[in-house]
C-alpha positions as CSV (number, residue, x, y, z in Angstrom):
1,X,0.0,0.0,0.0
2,X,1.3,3.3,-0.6
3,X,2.2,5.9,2.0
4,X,0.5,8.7,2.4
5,X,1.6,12.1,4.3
6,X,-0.9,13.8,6.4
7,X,0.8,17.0,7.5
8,X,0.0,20.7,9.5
9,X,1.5,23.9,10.5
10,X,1.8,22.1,13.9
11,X,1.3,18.1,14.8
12,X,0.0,16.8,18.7
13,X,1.1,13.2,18.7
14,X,0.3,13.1,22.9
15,X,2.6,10.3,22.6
16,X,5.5,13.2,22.1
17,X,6.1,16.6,22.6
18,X,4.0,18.6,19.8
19,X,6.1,19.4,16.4
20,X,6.2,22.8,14.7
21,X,5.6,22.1,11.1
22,X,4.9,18.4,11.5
23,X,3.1,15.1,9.3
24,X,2.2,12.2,10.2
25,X,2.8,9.0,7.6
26,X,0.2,6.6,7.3
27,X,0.4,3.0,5.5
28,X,-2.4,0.5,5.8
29,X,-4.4,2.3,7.8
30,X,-1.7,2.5,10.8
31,X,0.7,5.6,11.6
32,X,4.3,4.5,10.0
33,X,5.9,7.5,11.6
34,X,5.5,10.7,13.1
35,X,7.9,13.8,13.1
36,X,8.8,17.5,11.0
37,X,7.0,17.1,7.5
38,X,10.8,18.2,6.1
39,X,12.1,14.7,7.1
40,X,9.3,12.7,6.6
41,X,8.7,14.2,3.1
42,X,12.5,13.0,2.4
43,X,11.8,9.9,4.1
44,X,9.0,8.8,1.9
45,X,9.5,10.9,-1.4
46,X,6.2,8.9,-3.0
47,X,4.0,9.4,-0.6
48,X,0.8,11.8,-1.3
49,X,0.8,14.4,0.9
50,X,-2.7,16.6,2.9
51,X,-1.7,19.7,3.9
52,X,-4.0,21.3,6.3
53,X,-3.5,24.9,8.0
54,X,-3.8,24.7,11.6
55,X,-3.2,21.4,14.4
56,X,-3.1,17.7,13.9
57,X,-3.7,16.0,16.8
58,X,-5.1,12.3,17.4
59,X,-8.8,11.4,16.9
60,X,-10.6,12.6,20.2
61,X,-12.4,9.9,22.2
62,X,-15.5,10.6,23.7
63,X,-15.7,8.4,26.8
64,X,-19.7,8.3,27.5
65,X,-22.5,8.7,24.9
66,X,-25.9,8.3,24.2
67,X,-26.2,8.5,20.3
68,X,-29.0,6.8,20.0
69,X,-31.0,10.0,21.7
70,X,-29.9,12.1,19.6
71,X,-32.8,13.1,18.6
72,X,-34.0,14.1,22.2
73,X,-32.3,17.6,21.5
74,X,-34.9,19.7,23.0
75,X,-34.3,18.4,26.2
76,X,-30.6,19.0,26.4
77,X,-31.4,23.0,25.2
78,X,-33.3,23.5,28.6
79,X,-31.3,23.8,32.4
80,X,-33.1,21.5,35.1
81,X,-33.8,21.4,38.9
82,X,-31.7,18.3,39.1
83,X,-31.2,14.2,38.3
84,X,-34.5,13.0,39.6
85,X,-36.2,16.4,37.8
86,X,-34.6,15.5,34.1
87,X,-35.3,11.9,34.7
88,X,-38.9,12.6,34.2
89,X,-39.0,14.9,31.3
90,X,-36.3,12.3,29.7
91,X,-38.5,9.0,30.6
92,X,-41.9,10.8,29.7
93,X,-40.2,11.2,25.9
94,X,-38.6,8.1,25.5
95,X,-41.9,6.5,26.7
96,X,-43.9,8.5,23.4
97,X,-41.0,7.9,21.5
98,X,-39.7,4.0,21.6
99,X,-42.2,2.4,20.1
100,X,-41.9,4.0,16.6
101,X,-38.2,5.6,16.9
102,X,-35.5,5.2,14.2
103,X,-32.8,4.4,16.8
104,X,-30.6,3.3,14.4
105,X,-31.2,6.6,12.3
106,X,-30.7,8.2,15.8
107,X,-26.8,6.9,15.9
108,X,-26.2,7.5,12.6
109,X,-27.1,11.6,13.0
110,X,-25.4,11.5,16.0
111,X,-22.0,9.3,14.7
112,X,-22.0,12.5,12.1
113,X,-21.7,15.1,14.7
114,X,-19.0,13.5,16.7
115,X,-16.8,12.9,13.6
116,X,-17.7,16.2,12.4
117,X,-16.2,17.9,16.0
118,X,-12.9,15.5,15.8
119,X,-14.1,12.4,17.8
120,X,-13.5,9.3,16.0
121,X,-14.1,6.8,19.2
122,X,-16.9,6.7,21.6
123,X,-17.9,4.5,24.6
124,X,-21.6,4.2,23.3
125,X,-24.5,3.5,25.7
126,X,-27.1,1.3,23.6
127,X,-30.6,1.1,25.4
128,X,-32.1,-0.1,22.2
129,X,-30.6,-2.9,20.8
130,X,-31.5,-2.1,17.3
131,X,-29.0,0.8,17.3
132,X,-25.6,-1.4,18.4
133,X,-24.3,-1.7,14.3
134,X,-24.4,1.7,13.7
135,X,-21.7,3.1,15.6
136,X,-19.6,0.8,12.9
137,X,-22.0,1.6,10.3
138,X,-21.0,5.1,10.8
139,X,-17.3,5.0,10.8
140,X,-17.0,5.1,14.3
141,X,-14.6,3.0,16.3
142,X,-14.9,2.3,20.4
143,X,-17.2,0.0,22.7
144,X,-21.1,-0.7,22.4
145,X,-21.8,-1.4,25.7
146,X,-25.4,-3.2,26.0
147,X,-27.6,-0.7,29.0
148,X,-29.7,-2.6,30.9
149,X,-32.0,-1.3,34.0
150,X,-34.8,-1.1,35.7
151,X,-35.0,-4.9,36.3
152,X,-35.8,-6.7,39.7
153,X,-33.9,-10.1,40.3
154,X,-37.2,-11.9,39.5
155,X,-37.8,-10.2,36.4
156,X,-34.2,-10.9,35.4
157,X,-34.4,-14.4,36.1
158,X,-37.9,-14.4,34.4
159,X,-37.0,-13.9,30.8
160,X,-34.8,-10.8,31.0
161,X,-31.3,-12.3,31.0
162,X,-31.8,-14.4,28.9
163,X,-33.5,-11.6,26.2
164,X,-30.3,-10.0,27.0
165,X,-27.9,-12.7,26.6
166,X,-29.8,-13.2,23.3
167,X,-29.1,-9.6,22.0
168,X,-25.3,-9.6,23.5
169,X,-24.8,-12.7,21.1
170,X,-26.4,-10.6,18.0
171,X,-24.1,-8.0,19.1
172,X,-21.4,-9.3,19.1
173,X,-21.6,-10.8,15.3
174,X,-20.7,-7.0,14.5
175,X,-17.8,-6.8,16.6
176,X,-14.3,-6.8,15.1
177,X,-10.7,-4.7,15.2
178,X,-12.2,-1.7,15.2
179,X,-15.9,-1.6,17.3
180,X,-16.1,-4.0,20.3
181,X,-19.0,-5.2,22.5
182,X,-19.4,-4.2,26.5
183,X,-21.9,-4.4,29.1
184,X,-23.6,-1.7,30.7
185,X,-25.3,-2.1,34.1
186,X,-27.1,1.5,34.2
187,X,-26.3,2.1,37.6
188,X,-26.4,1.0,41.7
189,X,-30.0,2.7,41.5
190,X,-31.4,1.2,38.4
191,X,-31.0,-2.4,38.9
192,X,-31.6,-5.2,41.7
193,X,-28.2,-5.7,43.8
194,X,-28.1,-9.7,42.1
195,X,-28.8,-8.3,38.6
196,X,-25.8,-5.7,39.1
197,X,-23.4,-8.6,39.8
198,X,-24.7,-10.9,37.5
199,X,-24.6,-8.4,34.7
200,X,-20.7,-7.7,35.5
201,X,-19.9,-11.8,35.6
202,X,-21.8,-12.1,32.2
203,X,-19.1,-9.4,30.5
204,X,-16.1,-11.0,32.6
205,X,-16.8,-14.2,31.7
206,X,-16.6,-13.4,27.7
207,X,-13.8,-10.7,28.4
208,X,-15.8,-7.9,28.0
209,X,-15.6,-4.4,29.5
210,X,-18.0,-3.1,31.9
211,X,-19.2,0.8,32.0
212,X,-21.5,2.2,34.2
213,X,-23.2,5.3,36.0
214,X,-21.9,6.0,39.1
215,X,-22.2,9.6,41.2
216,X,-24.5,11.0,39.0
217,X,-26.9,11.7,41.7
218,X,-26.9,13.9,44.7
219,X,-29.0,11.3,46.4
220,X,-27.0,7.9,45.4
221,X,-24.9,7.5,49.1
222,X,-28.0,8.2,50.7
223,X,-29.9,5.5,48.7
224,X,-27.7,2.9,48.8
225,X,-26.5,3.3,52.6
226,X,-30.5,3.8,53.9
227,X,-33.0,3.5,50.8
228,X,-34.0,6.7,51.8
229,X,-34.2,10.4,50.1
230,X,-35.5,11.3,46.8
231,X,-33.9,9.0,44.8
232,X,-34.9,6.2,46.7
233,X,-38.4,8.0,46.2
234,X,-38.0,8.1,42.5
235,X,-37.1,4.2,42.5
236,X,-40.0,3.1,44.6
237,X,-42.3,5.3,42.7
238,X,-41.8,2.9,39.4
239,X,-43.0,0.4,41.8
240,X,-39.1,-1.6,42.1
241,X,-38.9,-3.8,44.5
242,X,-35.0,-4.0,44.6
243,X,-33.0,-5.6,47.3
244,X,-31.4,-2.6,48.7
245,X,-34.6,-1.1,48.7
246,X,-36.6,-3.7,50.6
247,X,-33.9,-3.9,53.2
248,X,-33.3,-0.4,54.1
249,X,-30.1,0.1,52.5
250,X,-26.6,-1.5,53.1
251,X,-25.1,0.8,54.9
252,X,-22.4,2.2,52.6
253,X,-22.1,4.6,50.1
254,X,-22.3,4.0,46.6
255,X,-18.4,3.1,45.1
256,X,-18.4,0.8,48.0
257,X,-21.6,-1.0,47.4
258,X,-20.6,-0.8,44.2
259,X,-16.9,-2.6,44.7
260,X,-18.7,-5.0,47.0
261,X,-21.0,-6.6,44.5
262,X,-18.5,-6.9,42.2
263,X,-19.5,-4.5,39.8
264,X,-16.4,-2.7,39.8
265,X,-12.8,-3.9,38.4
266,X,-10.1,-3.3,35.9
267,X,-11.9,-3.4,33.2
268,X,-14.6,-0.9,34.1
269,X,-14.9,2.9,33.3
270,X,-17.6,4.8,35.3
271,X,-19.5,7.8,33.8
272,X,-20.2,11.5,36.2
273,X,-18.2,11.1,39.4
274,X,-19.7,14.0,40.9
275,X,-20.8,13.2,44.2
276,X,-18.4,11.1,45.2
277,X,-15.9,12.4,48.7
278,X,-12.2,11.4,48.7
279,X,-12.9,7.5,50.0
280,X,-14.9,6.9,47.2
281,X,-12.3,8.9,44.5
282,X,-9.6,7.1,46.4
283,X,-11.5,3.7,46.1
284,X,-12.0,3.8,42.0
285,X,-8.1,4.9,42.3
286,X,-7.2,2.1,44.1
287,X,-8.9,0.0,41.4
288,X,-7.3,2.0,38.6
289,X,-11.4,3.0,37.2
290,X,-11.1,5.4,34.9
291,X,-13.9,8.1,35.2
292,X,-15.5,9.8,32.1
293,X,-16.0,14.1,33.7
294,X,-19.6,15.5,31.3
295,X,-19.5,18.6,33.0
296,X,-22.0,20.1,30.5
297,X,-24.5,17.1,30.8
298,X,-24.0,18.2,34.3
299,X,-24.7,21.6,34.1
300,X,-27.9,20.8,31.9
301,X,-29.4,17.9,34.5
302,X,-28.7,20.7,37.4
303,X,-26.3,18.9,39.5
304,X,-23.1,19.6,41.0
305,X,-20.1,20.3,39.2
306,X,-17.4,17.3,38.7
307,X,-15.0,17.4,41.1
308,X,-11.8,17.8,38.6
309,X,-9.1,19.5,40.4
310,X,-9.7,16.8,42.9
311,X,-9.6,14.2,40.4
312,X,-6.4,15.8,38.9
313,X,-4.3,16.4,42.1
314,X,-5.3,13.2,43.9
315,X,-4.1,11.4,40.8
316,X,-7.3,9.3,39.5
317,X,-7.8,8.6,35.6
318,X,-9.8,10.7,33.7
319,X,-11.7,11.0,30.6
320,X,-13.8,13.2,29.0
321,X,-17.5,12.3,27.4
322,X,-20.2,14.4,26.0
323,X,-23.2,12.0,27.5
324,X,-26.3,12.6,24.5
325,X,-28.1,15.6,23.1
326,X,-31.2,14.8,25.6
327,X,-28.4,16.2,28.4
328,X,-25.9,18.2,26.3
329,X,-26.3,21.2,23.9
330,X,-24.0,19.4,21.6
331,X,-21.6,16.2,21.0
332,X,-17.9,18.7,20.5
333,X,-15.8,16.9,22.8
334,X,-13.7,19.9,23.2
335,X,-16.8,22.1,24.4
336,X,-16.2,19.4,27.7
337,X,-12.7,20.4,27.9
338,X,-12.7,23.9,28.2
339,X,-15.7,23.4,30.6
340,X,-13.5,21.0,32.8
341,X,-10.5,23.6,32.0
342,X,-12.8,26.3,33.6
343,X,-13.8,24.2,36.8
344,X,-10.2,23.6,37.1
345,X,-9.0,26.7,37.6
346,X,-11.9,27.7,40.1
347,X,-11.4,24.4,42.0
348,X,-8.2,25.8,42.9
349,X,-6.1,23.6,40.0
350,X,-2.9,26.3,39.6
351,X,-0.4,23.4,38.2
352,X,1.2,24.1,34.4
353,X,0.5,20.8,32.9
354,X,-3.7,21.6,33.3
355,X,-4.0,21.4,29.2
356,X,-2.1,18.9,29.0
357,X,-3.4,16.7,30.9
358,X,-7.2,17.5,30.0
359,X,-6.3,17.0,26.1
360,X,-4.8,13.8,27.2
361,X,-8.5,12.8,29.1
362,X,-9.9,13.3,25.4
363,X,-7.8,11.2,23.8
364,X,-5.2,9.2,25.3
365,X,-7.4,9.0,28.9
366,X,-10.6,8.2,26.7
367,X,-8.5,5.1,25.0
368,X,-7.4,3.5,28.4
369,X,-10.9,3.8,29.8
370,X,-12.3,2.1,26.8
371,X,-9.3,-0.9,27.1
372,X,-7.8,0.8,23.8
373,X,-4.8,2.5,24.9
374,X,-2.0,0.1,23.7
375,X,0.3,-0.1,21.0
376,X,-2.3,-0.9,18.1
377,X,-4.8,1.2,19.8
378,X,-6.3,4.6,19.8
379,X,-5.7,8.0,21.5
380,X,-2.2,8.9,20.4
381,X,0.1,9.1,17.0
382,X,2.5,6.6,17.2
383,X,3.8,4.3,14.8
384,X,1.6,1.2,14.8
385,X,-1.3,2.8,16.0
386,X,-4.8,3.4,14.4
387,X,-4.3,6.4,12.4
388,X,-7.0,8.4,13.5
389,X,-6.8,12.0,13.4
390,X,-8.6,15.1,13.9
391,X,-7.4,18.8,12.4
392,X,-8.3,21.9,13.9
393,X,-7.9,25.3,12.2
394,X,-6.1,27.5,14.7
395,X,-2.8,30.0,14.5
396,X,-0.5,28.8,17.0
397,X,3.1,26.7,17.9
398,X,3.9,23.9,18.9
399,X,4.4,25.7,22.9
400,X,1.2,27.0,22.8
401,X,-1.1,24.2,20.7
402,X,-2.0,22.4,23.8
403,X,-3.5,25.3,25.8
404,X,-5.0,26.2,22.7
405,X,-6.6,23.4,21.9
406,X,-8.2,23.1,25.4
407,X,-9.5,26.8,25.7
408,X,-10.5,27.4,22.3
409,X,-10.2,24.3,20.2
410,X,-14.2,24.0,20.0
411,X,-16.2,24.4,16.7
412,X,-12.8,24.6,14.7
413,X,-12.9,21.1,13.9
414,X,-12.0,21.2,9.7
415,X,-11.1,17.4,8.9
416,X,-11.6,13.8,10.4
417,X,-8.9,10.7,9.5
418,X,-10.4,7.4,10.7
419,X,-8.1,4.6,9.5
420,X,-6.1,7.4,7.4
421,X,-9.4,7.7,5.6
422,X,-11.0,11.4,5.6
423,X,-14.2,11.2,6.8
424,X,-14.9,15.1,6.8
425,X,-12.9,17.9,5.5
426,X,-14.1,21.6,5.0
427,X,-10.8,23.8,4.7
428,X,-7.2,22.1,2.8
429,X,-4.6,23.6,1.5
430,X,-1.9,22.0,0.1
């Protein structure tokens, strides 16, 4: 196959320092080399060469979404009175809407946003089942994880795991190099205590990676310690008859009911992190659990902001998601970043590597959450890895690409490489 040159005024490999006048050389879909476009035009003299103005950097990956409700926009333009408030207006829709939606059209919109904004990976939540092909479909790489909730033990062992099971083998006849298959137990809240842990042996057992809620709530230690507040109000008002709920609670808070039941591990990422105190963040750091920070989801629900400068100076990994368009405004990555960039600095974060280390959640901290960070994986341009890139059209140097990336890298998004392959470009010069 021939070689092919993809080059910019400046090149972010996160796997290196960032190169003034770099390119990036791509054979067979995987990066061959990175380094100054002088040398690497010398290098391979044949090779076809994109120009772009502006920053290369590695495809971002977008560590939570929700694709499939992408057409749920409305609710993600409005600000709520909290998790328990949204829940409502989001179940009342999705109840008009399930029967007849095109969930699978739903993805496909949505797969064109994220590529269009620079993501090229995605941990996908699919509640629908119908939906899990077209995160390949659209060009998309990452994890499907299957969502279930809302299911008691006896409902589970009634029929439900084994409709489940049914549509995790279906699933996985799509899977392949480039779009695996995960389990998703919605959260401590959403599903019986048996179910949780079942759910998590199910994707262990066929090496699968687990991705769940977790702190999303202001009410979730109080629920799971005493079955009380309004969470537990919310849960008993579907008329659940879970466990924990039965029993009064279990007496501790949610990442260590969590841990206890087994639903956490090494090859789970958890999604929101807000309320959680430092046990809790030091518990998912003592399992090495990546966490996936929406802040604007956040913002839009009504909650709490995430925690970050905790996150950061304590040490835990971090990623960065979107969640969907029913909690977000929209699916830019980078909008996230310079929100987290924000809550940084007002938590008190005054350390020089802040932008670097947030456009390392995006990418690079999005890939090890999602099991992908290794040398044929995603998140970084080095040679052997999945050449996935993303260019943005911005003025700057190599010194100051990352901080500009981070604070004003949003909406400037002019071409997407997935596989070497352009999947949208709007501005080229060569």
């Amino acid at each position: 196959m021939a070689v092919q040159l993809i080059s910019a005024d400046v090149v972010v490999p996160v796997a290196g320092p960032a190169i003034d006048g770099g390119a990036v050389a791509i054979e067979g879909g995987r990066v061959v080399e990175v380094g100054t476009r002088r040398r690497l035009r010398t290098e391979f003299r044949k090779a076809e060469e994109r120009h772009h103005r502006g920053v290369v950097t590695p495809g971002l990956v977008n560590a939570h979404t929700h694709l499939q409700f992408t057409s749920f926009a409305e609710i993600g333009r409005q600000i709520h009175d909290g998790f328990e408030e949204w829940s409502v207006v989001f179940d009342r829709k999705y109840g008009q809407r399930a029967p007849r939606e095109d969930w699978y059209g739903a993805v496909l919109a949505g797969a064109r946003l994220a590529l269009a904004t620079g993501t090229t990976t995605v941990a996908e939540i699919s509640t629908d089942f119908e939906a899990v092909p077209a995160v390949r479909e659209a060009g998309l790489g990452g994890v499907v994880y299957l969502e279930a909730l809302g299911h008691t033990w006896d409902a589970w062992e009634g029929g439900e795991r084994a409709r489940y099971l049914a549509a995790l083998e279906d699933a996985l006849s799509i899977q392949d190099d480039r779009v695996r298959i995960g389990v998703s137990p919605h959260a401590p809240y959403s599903l019986d205590t048996d179910v949780l842990t079942d759910m998590a042996a199910i994707a262990r057992d066929r090496g699968m990676r687990v991705h769940t809620h977790l702190g999303e709530s202001a009410y979730e230690d109080e629920y799971c310690m005493f079955a009380t507040g309004p969470l537990a109000d919310f849960v008993r008002g579907f008329g659940r008859g879970f466990q924990i709920v039965v029993e009064g609670g279990c007496g501790v808070g949610t990442v260590e009911f969590s841990h206890r039941i087994g639903l956490l591990g090494p090859d789970t990422h958890v999604a929101h992190g807000i309320y959680l105190d430092e046990p809790g963040r030091a518990l998912l750091r003592e399992l090495d659990i990546p966490v996936a920070l929406c802040p604007r989801s956040n913002e839009v629900i009504g909650l709490k902001e995430p925690p970050v400068a905790a996150y950061l100076r304590e040490g835990n990994p971090v990623a960065v998601g979107t969640d969907s368009l029913a909690s977000s405004p929209s699916l830019d990555l980078l909008e996230d970043v310079a929100v987290l960039y924000r809550l940084a600095q007002e938590q008190g974060y005054d350390e020089p590597d802040l932008a670097e280390r947030l456009f390392r959640a995006a990418t690079r901290g999005g890939a090890y959450a999602l099991g992908l960070d290794h040398p044929e994986g995603v998140g970084a341009l080095a040679p052997g890895r999945q050449a996935d890139i993303a260019v943005f059209d911005m003025a700057v140097t190599a010194d100051h690409a990352l901080e500009a990336l981070v604070r004003e890298g949003a909406g400037r998004c002019v071409a997407t490489y997935v596989g070497g392959e352009a999947m949208t470009v709007s501005t080229e010069s060569s």
